[in-house]
N, C-alpha and C positions, 0 to 999 in steps of 0.2 A: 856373236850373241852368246852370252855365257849364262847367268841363273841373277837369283836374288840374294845375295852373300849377305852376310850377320851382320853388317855395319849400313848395310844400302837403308831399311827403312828405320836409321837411328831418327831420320828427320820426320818421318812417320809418329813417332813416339814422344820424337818433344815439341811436334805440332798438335796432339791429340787433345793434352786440357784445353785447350781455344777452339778445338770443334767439338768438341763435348759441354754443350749448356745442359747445368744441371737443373734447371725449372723452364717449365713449359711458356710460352708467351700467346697470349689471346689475343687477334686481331681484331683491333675497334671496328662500331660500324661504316666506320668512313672507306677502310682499307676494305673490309669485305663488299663493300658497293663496288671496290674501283674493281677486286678481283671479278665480281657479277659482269661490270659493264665489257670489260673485256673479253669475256669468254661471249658476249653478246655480240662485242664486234667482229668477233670469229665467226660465230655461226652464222651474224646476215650478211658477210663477206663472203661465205662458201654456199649462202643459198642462193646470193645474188651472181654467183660464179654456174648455175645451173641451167642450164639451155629446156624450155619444156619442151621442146621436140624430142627432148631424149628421151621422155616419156614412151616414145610411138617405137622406139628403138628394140629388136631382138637382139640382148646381148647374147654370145656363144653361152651354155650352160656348161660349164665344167665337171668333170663327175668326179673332183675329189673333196674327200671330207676337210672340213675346216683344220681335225686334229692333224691330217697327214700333212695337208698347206702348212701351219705350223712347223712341224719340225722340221722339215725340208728347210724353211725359211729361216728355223734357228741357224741349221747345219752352214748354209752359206751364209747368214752373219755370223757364225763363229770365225769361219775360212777368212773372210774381209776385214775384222777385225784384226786377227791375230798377222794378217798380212800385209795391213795397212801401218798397226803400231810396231809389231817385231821386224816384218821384211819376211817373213816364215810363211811359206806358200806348204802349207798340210798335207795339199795333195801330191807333194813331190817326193819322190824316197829320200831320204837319207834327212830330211829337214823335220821331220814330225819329232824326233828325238831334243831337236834345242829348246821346243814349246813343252816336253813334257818335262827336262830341268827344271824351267820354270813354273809348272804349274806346281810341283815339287816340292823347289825352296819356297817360293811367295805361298804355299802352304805350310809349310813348316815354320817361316816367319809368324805368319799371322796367328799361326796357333799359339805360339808362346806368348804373340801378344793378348792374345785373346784372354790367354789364363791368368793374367795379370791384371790386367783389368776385370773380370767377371764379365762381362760382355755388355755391361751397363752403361752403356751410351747412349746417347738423344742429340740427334743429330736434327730433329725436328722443327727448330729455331731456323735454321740455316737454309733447310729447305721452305719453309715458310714466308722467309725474306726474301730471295730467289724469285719464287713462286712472284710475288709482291711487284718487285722491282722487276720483270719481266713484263707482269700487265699493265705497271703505269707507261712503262715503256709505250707498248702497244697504243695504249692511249694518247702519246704524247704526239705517234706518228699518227695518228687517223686525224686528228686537230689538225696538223700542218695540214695534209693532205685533203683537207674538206670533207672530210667524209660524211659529219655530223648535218652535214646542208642539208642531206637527202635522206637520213637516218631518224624514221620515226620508233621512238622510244618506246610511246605505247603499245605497238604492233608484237603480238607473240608471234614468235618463232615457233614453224612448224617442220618436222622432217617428212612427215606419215607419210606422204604418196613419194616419195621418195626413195624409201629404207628397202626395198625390194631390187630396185636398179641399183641401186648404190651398195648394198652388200655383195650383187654377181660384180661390180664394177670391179671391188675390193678382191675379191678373189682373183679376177684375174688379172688383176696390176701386180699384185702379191707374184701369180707366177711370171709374169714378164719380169719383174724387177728381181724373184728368184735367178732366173735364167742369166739377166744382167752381169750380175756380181757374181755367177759359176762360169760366165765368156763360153756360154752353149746356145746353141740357133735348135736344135730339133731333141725330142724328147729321148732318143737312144744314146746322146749324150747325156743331158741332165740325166736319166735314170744312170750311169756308168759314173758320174760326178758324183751324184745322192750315197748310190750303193762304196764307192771309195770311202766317203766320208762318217757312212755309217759301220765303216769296217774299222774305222780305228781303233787302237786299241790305249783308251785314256784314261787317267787312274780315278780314280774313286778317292773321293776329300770328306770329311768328316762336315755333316750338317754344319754343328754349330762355325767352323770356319766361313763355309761358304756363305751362312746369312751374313757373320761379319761382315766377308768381302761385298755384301751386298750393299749393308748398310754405309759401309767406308764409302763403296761408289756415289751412292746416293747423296750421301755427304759432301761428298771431297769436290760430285759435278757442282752443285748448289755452290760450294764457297767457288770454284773457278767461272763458273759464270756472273756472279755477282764481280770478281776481281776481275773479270773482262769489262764489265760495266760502267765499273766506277773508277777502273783505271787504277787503283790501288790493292794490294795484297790485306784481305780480309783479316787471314788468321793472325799479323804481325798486329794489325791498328786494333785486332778485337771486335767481339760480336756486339760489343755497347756503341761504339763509335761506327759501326758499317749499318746498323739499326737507326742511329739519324740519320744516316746519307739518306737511306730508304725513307726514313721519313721527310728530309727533305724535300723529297722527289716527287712525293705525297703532295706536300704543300702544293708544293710550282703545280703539280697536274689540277688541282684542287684549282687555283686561278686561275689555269688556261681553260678550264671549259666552264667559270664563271663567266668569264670574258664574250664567251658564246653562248649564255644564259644557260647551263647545263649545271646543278647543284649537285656535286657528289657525296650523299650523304647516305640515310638507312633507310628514308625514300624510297630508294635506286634499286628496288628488289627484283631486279631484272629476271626473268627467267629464259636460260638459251638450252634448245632440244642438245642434246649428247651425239656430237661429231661423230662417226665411224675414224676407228684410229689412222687410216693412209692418207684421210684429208685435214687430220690437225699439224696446223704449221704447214700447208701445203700453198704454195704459189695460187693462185686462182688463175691463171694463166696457162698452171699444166694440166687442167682439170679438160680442157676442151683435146690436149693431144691424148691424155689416158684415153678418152673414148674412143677416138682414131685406132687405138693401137689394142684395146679390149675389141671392137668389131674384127681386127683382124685376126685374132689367135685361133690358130686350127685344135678345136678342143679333141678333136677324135683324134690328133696322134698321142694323147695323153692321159685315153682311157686305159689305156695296160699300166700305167704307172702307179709301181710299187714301193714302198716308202716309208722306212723303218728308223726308228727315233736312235739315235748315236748314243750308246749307254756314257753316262757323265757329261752329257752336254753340258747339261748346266753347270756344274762343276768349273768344266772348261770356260764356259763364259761369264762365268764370276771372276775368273782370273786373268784374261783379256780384258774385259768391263775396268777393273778394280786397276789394272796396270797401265790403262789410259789413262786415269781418275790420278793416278798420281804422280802422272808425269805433267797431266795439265794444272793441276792444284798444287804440287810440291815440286815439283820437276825433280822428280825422282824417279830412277829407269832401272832395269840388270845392268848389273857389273857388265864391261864388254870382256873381262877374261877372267878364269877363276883365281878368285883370291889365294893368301899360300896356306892356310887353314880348310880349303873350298871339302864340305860334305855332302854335295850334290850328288857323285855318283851315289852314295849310298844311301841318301834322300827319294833319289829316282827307283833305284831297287828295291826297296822298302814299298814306292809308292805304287811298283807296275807287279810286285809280286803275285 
C-alpha cells in the first residue's frame, strides 16, 4: 500500500462535471408521498418489532456520557474502516505510517482540486435520487411481502413510552458493538485499545479539504448505490437518463399499490415518529437478541472508563470515508507502489510536522 499519486484521481476529475448538477431539482408530490410512506413503513416495522414486556425490563444504566460513547465509537470505526478498505490495522506498530501517506497525498490531491473548482459543487440531485429510489425500493418489497394487508395507514405512529428504553438500549449496543470491532471481552482492554487509539499521532487537514472530502463522499455513495440498483454506471449514461430510471420506478410503484387500492399521491401525508439512529435499517429480527445481550453487560466494570476524543479524527475519517466512496463509485484506489515522481515523503513531513 503506497499513497494517492498525481495521476490516481485523474478519473476523479473527469468524472466530476456529471456529479456536479448545476441546478437544484424539486421533488413532486407524488415522489415526496412515496419518500413519507416509506419512512412509515420503517417506523411500523420497528414498532411492530417491540415486545411490551420490555416495558417491565431494568436495563443496566451505564454511566457514560453520550459525548464519550461517541468518540470511542468514532475511534473504532475509524480502526474498521481504514482496515477493512486499506488492510492497515492502526493499532499495530510500524502500519500507522502507510495510513498517514495516505491521508497525506489524498490530501494534497484534493486540495488542488478543490482550488480549481472553487469548491462549488451540488451534489444534492444525486443524493436526492438515491434517497428516492432507495424508498420505492422499500415499497416495492413490503407489496410482495404483504405487508400492506395488516398496515393501517390511518394509525399515527407513536414512540413516547418507548424513547426512554430505547435510548439506554442504544447505548448500550453502541458499547457491545464498540467492543465488537476493537475484538475486546472486558473493559481493561477496551480502555488500552481507546487509550492506543487516542495516542495517535494524525495530521491535521485544512477544513475546507475535509468538507470536500465530505461532500465527494456523500456524493460519489449516492451515485454507487443508485449504480448498484439499476445495474448501470450513472455517471457515464448521466443524471438526465438515471433521473427516468428513477422515475420509472415511480411509475411501476405507483401501480403496484393501485393494484392494492393504495393511491400514492399528496394525500399520503403520512407522519412516521424519528427512529433512534441503531434501529434505522436494522433487521427486526436482531431487535429481540440486542435486548438479550443489553440485559447482560456488566455496566460497573466500565464506570472507570476514561475516554478521550483522538485529535483529527475526523480529519482521518473523511479520508477513509472518501477512499471507500471511490473505489466503489470510480474504482479508484492508492497506487500499490510509489510512482517515479512519488512526493509523499515530503507530503507526509510537511503534514505530521
Amino acid at each position: 500500500m503506497s499513497c494517492f499519486c498525481t495521476s490516481t484521481l485523474s478519473g476523479l476529475s473527469l468524472a466530476l462535471p456529471a456529479l456536479n448538477i448545476s441546478a437544484a431539482i424539486n421533488l413532486n408530490a407524488t415522489a415526496t408521498a412515496a419518500l413519507n410512506l416509506s419512512e412509515y413503513l420503517n417506523a411500523s416495522a420497528a414498532l411492530g418489532a417491540l415486545n411490551l414486556n420490555w416495558l417491565n425490563l431494568q436495563l443496566p444504566r451505564l454511566n457514560l456520557s453520550a459525548n464519550m460513547l461517541l468518540s470511542a465509537s468514532l475511534m473504532a470505526q475509524l480502526r474498521a474502516q481504514v482496515l477493512a478498505h486499506f488492510g492497515i490495522d492502526l493499532l499495530i506498530p510500524g502500519q500507522l505510517n502507510a495510513f498517514l501517506r495516505i491521508m497525506a497525498t489524498l490530501n494534497a490531491r484534493i486540495g488542488g482540486l478543490g482550488l480549481g473548482l472553487g469548491l462549488h459543487l451540488n451534489f444534492g440531485p444525486w443524493l436526492q435520487l438515491a434517497a428516492l429510489n432507495a424508498a420505492l425500493l422499500r415499497i416495492q418489497a413490503a407489496i410482495t411481502a404483504g405487508v400492506f394487508a395488516n398496515l393501517n395507514l390511518s394509525l399515527r405512529l407513536s414512540l413516547g413510552p418507548w424513547m426512554p428504553f430505547l435510548l439506554q438500549l442504544g447505548s448500550l449496543t453502541a458499547l457491545l458493538n464498540l467492543m465488537a470491532r476493537l475484538n475486546v471481552t472486558e473493559s481493561v482492554a477496551l480502555s488500552a485499545s481507546l487509550n492506543a487509539m487516542a495516542s495517535l499521532r494524525l495530521p491535521a487537514l485544512p477544513f475546507p479539504n475535509i468538507s470536500l472530502m465530505c461532500n465527494l463522499s456523500a456524493g460519489l455513495s449516492a451515485v454507487a448505490q443508485l449504480g448498484l440498483s439499476l445495474g448501470v454506471n450513472p455517471l457515464q449514461l448521466g443524471f438526465p437518463a438515471i433521473r427516468l430510471m428513477v422515475g420509472a420506478t415511480l411509475t411501476a410503484t405507483i401501480q403496484m399499490l393501485a393494484r392494492i387500492g393504495i393511491s400514492l399521491n399528496a394525500a399520503l401525508a403520512l407522519t412516521a415518529p424519528q427512529l433512534p439512529a441503531f434501529m434505522i435499517g436494522l433487521p427486526v429480527a436482531s431487535l429481540n437478541a440486542m435486548v438479550t445481550a443489553a440485559l447482560n453487560v456488566n455496566v460497573a466494570a466500565f464506570a472507570n472508563l476514561n475516554i478521550s476524543l483522538t485529535p483529527n479524527l475526523f480529519a482521518a475519517l473523511s479520508v477513509s470515508s472518501l477512499s471507500a466512496q471511490l473505489s466503489a463509485a470510480l474504482n479508484l484506489g492508492v497506487a500499490l507502489r510509489p510512482c517515479m515522481v512519488c512526493d509523499a515523503a515530503g507530503l507526509l513531513a510537511a503534514a505530521i510536522a
